[in-house]
C-alpha positions as CSV (number, residue, x, y, z in Angstrom):
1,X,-35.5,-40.6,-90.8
2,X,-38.6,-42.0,-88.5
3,X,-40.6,-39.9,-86.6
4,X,-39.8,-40.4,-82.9
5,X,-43.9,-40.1,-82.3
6,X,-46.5,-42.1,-84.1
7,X,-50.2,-40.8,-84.3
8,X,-52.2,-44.5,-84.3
9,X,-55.7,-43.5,-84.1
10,X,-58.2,-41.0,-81.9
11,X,-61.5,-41.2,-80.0
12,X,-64.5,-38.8,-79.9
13,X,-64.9,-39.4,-76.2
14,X,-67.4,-36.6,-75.1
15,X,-69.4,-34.1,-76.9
16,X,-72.0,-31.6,-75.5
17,X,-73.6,-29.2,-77.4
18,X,-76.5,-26.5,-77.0
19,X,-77.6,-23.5,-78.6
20,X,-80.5,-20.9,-78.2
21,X,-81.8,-19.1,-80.9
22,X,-83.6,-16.9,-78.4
23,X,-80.6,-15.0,-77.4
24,X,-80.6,-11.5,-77.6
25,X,-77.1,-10.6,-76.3
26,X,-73.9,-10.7,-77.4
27,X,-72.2,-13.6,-78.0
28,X,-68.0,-13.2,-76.6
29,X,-67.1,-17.1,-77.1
30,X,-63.6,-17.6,-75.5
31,X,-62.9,-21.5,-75.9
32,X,-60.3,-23.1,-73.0
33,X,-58.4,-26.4,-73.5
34,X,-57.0,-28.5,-71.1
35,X,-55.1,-31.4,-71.9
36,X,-54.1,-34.9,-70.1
37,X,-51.3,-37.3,-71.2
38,X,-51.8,-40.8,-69.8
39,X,-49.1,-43.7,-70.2
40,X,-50.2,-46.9,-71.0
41,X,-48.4,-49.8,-72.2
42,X,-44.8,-49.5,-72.6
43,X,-43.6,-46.5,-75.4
44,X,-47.7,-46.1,-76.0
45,X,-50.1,-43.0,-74.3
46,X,-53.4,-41.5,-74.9
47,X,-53.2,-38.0,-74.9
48,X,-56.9,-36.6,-74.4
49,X,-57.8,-32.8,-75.5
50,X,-61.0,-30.7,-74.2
51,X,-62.4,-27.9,-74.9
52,X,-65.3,-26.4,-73.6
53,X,-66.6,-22.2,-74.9
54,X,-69.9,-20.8,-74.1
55,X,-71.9,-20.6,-70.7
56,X,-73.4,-24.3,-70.3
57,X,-76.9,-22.7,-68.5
58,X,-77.1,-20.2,-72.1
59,X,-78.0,-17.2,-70.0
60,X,-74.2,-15.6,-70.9
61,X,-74.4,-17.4,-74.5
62,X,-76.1,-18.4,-77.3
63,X,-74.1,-21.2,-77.8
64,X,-72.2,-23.8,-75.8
65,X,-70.0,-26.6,-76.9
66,X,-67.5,-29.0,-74.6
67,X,-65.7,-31.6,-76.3
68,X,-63.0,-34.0,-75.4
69,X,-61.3,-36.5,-78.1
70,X,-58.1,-38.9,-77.4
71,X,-55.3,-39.8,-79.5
72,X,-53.2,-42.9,-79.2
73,X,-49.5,-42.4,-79.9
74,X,-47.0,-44.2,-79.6
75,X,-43.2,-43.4,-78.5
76,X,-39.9,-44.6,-80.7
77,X,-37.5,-43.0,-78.9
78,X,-34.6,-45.0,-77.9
79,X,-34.2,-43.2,-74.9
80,X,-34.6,-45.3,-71.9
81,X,-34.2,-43.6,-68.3
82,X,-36.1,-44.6,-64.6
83,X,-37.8,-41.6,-65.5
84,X,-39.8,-43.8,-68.0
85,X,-42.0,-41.9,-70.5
86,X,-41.3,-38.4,-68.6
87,X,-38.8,-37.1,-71.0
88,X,-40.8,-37.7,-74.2
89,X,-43.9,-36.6,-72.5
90,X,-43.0,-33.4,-72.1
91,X,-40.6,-33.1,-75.2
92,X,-43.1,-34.0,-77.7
93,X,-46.6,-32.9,-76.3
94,X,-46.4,-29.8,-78.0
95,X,-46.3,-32.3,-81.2
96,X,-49.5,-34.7,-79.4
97,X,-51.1,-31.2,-79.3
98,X,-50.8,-29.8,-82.5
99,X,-51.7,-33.2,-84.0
100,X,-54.8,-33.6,-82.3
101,X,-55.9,-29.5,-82.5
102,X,-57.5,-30.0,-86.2
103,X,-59.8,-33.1,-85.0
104,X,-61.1,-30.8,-82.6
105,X,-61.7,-28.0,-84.7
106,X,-63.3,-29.8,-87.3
107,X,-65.6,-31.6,-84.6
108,X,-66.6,-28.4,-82.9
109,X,-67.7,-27.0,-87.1
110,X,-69.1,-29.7,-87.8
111,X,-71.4,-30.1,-84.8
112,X,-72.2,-26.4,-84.4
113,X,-73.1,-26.2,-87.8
114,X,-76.3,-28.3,-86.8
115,X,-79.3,-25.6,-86.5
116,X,-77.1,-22.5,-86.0
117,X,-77.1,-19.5,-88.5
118,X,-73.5,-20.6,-88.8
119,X,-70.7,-22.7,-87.8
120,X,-68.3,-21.9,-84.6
121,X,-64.8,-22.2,-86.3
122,X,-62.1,-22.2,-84.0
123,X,-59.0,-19.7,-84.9
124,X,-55.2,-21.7,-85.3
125,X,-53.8,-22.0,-82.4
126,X,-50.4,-21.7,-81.9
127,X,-49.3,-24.4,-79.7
128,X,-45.9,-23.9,-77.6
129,X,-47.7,-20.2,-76.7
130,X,-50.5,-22.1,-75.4
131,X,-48.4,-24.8,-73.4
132,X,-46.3,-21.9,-72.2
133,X,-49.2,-19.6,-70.8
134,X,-50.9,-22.9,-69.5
135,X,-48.1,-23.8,-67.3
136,X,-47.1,-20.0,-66.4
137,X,-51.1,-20.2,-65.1
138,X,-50.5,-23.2,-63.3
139,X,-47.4,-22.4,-61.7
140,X,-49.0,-19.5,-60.6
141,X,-52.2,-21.0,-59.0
142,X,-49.4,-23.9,-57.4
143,X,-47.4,-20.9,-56.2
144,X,-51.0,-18.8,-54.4
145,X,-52.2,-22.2,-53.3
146,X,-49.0,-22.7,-51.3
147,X,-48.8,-18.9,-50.0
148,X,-52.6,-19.6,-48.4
């Protein structure tokens, strides 16, 4: 049986990096993603993942990293609706997640592993937890914004 998604190819599309050596404090690095989906030609989108952890001025961090990458997938549902790509979108980006996730990591390793005492390794993530607190968060911040 085919996959109803097809991972083509992915993009590096931003990567900033500093560190300080001269930090004395301690270092509490909580990373936080945010993700787009983007529909392109028909039954193809780019789904683009960031991440940034660490205090961009280093006064709160010894470190700080913010990367993005993008992944080209394509759809082979057969599902056709006016809705378009909707349905799939939101079906299967758990799946565009969890795909791109490791590109990431290893990006964000591999770069902080350039003149630190040692690489920033990113823990598993488990995806549909993350999607589900995401949107519970944003829901939430719709919900106060309205109440204003």
């Amino acid at each position: 049986m085919l996959a109803q998604i097809q991972f083509q190819q992915y993009h590096v599309t931003k990567v900033d990096f500093k560190y300080n050596p001269f930090y004395e404090g301690e270092d509490s690095l909580i990373p936080y993603f945010d993700y787009t989906v983007e529909p392109r030609t028909e039954g193809h989108l780019w789904v683009t993942l960031n991440l940034t952890v660490g205090d961009a001025s280093l006064k709160d961090s010894s470190i700080f990293v913010s990367a993005s990458l993008a992944g080209l997938f394509e759809l082979l549902s057969d599902e056709t609706d006016d809705s378009g790509l909707s349905n799939d979108v939101t079906r299967y980006k758990a799946n565009f997640i969890a795909i791109l996730y490791p590109y990431l990591r290893s990006l964000v390793s591999d770069i902080t592993s350039k003149g630190t005492l040692s690489p920033l390794i990113l823990p598993t993530m488990n995806v549909v937890a993350y999607i589900d607190a995401q949107e519970k968060s944003r829901s939430e911040l719709t919900k106060n914004g309205q109440n204003d």
